[in-house]
PASEBA-1860 file (N, C-alpha, C; in nm, 3 decimals):
! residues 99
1> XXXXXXXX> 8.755/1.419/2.373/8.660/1.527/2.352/8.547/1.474/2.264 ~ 8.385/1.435/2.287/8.322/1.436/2.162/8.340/1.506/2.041 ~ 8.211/1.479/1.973/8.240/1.497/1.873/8.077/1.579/1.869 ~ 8.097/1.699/1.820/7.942/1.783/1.828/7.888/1.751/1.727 ~ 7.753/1.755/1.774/7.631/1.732/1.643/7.649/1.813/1.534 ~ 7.624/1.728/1.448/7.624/1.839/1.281/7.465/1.856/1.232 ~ 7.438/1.979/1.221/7.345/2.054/1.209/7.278/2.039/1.042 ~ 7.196/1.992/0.983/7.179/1.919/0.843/7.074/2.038/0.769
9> XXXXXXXX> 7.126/2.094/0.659/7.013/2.153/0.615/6.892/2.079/0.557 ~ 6.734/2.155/0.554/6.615/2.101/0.512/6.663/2.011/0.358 ~ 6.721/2.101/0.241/6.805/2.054/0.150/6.829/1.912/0.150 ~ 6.960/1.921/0.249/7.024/1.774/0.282/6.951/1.648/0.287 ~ 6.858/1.736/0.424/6.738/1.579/0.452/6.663/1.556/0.321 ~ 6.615/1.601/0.258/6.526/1.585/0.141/6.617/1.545/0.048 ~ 6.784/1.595/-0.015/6.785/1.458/-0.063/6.820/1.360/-0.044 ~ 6.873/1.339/0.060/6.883/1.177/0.169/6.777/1.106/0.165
17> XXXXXXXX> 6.671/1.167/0.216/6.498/1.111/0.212/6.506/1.056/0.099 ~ 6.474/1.147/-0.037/6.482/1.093/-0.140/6.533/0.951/-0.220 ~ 6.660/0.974/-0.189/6.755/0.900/-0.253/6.690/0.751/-0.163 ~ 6.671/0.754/-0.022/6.653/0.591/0.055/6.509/0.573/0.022 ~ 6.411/0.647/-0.030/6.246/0.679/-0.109/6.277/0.553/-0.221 ~ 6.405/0.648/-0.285/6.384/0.530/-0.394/6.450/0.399/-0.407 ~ 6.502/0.398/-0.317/6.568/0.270/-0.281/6.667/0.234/-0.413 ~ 6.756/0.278/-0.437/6.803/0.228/-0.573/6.981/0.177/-0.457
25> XXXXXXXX> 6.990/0.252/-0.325/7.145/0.209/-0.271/7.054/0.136/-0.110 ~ 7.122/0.120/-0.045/7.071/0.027/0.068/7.098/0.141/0.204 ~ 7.078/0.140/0.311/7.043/0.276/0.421/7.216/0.266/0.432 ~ 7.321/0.140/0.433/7.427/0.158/0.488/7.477/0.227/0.363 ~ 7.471/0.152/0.204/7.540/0.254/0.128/7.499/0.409/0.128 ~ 7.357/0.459/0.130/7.351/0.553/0.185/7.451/0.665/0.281 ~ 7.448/0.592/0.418/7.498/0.617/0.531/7.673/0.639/0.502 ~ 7.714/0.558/0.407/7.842/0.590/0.418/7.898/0.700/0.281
33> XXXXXXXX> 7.771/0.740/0.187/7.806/0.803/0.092/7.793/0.999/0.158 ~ 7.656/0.977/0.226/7.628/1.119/0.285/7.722/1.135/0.420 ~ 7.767/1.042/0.473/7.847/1.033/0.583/7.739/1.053/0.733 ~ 7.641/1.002/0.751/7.514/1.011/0.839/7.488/0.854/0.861 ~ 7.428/0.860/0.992/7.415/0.717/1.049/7.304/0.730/0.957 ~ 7.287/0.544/0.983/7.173/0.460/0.887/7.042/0.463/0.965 ~ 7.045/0.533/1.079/6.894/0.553/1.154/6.859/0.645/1.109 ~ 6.952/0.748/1.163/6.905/0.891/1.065/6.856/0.879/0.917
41> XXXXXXXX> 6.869/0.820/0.845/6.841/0.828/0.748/6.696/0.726/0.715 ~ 6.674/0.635/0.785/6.514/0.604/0.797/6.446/0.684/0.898 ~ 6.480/0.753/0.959/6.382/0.871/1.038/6.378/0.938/0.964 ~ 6.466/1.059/0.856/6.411/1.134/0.776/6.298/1.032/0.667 ~ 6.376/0.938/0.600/6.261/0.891/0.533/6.138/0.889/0.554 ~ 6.097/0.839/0.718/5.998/0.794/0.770/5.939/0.931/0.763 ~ 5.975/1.035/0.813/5.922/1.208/0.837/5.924/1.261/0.690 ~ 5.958/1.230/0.550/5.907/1.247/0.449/5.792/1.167/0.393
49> XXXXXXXX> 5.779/1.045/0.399/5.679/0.977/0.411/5.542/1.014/0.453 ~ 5.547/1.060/0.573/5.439/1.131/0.653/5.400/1.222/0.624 ~ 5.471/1.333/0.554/5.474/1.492/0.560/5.423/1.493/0.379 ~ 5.406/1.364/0.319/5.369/1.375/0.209/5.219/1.404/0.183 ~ 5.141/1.343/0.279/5.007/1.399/0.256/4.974/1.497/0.235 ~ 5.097/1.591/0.361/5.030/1.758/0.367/5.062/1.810/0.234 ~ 5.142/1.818/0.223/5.179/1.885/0.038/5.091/1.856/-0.049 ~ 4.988/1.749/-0.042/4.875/1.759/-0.135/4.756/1.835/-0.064
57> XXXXXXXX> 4.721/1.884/0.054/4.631/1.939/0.133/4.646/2.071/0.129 ~ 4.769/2.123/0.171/4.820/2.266/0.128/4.774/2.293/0.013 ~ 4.774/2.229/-0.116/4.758/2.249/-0.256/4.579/2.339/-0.269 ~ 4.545/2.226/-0.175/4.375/2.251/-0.195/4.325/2.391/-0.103 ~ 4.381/2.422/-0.011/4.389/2.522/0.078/4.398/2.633/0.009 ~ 4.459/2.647/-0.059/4.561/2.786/-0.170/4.441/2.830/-0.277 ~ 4.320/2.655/-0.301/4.250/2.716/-0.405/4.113/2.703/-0.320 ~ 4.117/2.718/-0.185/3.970/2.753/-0.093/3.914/2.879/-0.165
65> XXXXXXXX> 3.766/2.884/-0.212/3.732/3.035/-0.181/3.711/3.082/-0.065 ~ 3.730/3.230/-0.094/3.722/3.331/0.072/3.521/3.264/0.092 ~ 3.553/3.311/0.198/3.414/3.341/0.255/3.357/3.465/0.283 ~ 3.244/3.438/0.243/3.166/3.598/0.192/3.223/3.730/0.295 ~ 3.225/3.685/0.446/3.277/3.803/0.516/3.415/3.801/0.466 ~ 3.478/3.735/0.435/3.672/3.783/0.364/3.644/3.849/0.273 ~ 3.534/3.850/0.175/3.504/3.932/0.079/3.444/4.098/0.085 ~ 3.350/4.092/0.197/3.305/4.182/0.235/3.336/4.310/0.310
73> XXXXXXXX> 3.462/4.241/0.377/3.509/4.321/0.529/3.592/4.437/0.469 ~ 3.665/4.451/0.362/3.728/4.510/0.290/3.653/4.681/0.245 ~ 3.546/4.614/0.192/3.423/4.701/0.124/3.423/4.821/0.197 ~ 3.327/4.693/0.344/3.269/4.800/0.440/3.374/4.910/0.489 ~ 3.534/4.818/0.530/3.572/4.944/0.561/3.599/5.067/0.457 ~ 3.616/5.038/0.302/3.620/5.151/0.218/3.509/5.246/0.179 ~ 3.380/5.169/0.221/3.290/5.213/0.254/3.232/5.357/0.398 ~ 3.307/5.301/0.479/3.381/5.400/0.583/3.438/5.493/0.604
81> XXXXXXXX> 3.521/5.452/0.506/3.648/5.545/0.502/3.565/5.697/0.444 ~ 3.530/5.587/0.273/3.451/5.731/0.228/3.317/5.782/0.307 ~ 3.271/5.755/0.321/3.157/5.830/0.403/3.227/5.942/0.522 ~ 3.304/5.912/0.582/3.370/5.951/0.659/3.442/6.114/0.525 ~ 3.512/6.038/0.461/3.565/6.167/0.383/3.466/6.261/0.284 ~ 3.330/6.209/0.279/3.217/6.278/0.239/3.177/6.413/0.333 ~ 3.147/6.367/0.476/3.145/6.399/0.567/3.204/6.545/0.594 ~ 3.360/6.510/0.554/3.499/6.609/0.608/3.455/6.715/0.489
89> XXXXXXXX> 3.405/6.706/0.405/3.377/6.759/0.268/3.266/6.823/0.280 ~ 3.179/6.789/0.327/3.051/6.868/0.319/3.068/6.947/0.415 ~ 3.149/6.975/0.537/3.178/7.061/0.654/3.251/7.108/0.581 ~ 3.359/7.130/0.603/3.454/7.247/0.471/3.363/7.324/0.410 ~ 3.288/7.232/0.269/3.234/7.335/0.178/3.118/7.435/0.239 ~ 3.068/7.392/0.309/2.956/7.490/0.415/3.059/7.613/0.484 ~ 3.145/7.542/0.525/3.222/7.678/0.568/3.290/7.786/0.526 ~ 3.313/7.688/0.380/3.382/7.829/0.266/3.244/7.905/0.229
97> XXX> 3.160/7.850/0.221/3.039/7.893/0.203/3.017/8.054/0.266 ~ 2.981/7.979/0.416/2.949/8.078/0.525/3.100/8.195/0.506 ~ 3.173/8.139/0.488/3.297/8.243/0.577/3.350/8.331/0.415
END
């Protein structure tokens, strides 16, 4: 009967990644401490490696300013809204008026 794939949490890989990052054990001591082949464990490396740029790009993203319409679009519609409920208000009071 094989033997089914084992399913690795994000966790796991990161500190596997880590640990072969810093090279302080070799991919086989690795491999036989986490119990994971020694490929697997330079493919995650290799896919932390890579994925390191974005984590400094994301950073800068978070401190983009909006752009004037992200700023604006908000307004107008509260701007809307009330005019609209100005509106509902001045009909009413004319009618308590009249009636």
């Amino acid at each position: 009967m094989p033997k089914q794939r084992q399913i690795h949490s994000p966790e796991f890989k990161v500190k596997v990644a880590v640990d072969a990052i810093r090279g302080l054990k070799t991919a086989s001591e690795l491999a036989s401490h986490y119990q994971v082949h020694p490929v697997q464990i330079s493919q995650w490396k290799k896919q932390a490696l890579e994925g390191l740029g974005e984590v400094f790009q994301r950073g800068q993203a978070h401190r983009k300013t909006p752009s004037p319409n992200e700023l604006t679009a908000p307004l107008y519609e509260e701007i809307g809204r009330l005019k609209m409920e100005l509106d509902w208000l001045k009909k009413k009071s004319t009618e308590l008026c009249q009636g």
